[in-house]
Each structure stands twice: as C-alpha cells, then as structure tokens.
C-alpha positions in Angstrom: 4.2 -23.2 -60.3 4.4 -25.3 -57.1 6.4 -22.6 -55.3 3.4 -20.0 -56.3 2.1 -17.5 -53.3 5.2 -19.1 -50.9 7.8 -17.0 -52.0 11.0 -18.4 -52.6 14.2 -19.1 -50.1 16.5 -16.8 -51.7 13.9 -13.6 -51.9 13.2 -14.4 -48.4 16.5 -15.0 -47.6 17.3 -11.5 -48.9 14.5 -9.5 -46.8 15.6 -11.2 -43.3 12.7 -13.2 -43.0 12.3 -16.9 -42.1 8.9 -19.3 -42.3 10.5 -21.9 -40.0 10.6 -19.3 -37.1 7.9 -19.4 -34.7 7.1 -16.9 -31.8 5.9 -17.7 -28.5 2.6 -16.0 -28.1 2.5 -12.3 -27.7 6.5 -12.2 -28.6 8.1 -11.1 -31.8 7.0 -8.5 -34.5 9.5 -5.8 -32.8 13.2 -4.9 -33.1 12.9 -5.6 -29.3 10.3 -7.7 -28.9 8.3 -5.3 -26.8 5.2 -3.0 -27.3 5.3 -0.6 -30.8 4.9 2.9 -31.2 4.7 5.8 -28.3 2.9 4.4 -25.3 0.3 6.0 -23.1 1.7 7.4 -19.6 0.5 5.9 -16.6 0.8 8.5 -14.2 -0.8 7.7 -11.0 -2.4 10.6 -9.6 -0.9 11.4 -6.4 -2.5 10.3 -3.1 -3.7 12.6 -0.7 -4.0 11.5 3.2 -7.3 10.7 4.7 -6.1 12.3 7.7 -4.3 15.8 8.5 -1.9 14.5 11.2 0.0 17.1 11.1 -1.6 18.6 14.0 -1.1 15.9 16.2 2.8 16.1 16.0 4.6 15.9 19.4 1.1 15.0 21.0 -0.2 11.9 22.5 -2.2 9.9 20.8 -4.2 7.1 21.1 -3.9 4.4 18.3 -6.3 1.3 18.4 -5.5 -1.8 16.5 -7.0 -5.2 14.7 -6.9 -7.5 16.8 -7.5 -5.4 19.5 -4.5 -3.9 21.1 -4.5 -0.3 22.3 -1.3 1.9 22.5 -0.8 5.7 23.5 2.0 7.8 22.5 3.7 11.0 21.5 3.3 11.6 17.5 6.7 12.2 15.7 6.3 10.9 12.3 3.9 9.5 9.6 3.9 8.8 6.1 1.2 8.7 2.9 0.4 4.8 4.1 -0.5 6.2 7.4 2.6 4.2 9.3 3.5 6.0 12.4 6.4 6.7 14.8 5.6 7.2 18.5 7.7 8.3 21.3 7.2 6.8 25.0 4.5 4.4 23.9 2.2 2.6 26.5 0.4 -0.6 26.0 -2.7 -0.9 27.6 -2.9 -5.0 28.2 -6.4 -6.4 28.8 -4.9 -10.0 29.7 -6.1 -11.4 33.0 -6.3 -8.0 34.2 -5.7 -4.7 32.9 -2.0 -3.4 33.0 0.6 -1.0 31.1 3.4 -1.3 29.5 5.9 0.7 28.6 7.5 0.1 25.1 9.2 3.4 24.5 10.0 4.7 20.5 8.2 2.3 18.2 7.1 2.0 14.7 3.2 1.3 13.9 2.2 -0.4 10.4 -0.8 2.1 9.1 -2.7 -1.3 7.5 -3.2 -2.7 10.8 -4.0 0.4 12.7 -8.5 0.9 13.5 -8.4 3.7 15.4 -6.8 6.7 16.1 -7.7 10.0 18.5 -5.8 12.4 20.7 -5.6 11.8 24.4 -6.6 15.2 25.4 -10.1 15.8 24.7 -10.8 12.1 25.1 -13.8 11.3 27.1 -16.3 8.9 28.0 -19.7 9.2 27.5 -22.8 6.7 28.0 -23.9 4.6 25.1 -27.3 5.8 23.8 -28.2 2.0 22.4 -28.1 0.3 25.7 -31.4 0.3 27.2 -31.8 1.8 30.8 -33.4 -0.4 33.4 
C-alpha cells in the first residue's frame, strides 16, 4: 500500500519515464525540447519607403545630417533603410569659416540622415516667425 498513487519503478521503467528527472524551466515535454504542434507564421508585412527616391536618381541632392553636417551629391543608389550612395559629394564645413570639401563616391547611413531635398529647385526664402523691425 505504501507504493499507492506513485507507480512503481518497473511500470515506469517500461513507459520511458523517470521521477528523478527534472527540467529546467520552460524545457522538456517535447521529442525536441521545442514548441508543440503547428506554429503561427510570423510574416512581416513588407515595408514600403517613406520616400519615392527613385526620381532623384543621377541628380544632386542635398542630404542634411544629426549632428549637423551638410553634404550634396549625385544620387546612385538607395535601399528600404533609406542608406544612400552619392557620386562627387561635397561637404559644406561650417568650422571657423565656411568651406567645401570634396569627398567623391561615398556611402550615407539612412538612421543618421535629417534631411534630404534636390539641389535644383532649392531656394531661400525669408522666415515668416522673425519679427520685422
């Protein structure tokens, strides 16, 4: 009667099955040890770009970027996370005083770009918040 409800070694023995086995939590209770049964599909839906850029291929650009820096350049490439390739890039450097420089074919990480506007087209125009004296 003492071995009542337990089970006994040798019908557990026979079924595979062990009591002095124990499973780190959320392990075990698979042939694998993963996940039972057919799992859901987690199909991302795929990401459309903010921006068409494609019709600002093979024309300058200006790109504006944390931080501050300020580069303009002929379009070639992009990609979904917005990185860009420009041909005969110019830095515009606001150090002491203003200057250019010329950096040639370069590579431009989308996360850290702000801005970004075609050349031609571009213009100034007075700031309707400052107040005229």
């Amino acid at each position: 009667m003492a071995e009542r409800g337990r089970g006994s070694a040798t019908r557990g023995a026979q079924r595979g099955v062990s009591n002095n086995i124990s499973f780190p939590r959320g392990h075990g209770g698979g042939r694998h040890g993963g996940p039972q049964g057919p799992q859901p599909t987690l199909d991302k839906p795929k990401r459309e770009a903010i921006l068409d850029l494609a019709k600002y291929v093979n024309a300058r650009i200006r790109v504006k970027f944390t931080g501050g820096r300020e580069v303009t350049g002929v379009l070639k490439g992009y990609d979904q996370l917005l990185n860009l390739v420009l041909d005969e890039v110019e830095e515009q450097v606001q150090d002491p005083e203003p200057r250019t420089r010329t950096l040639g074919l370069a590579v431009l990480r989308g996360p850290t770009i702000t801005l970004l506007s075609p050349v031609d087209g571009l213009e100034e125009i007075a700031n309707p918040f400052v107040s005229q004296e």
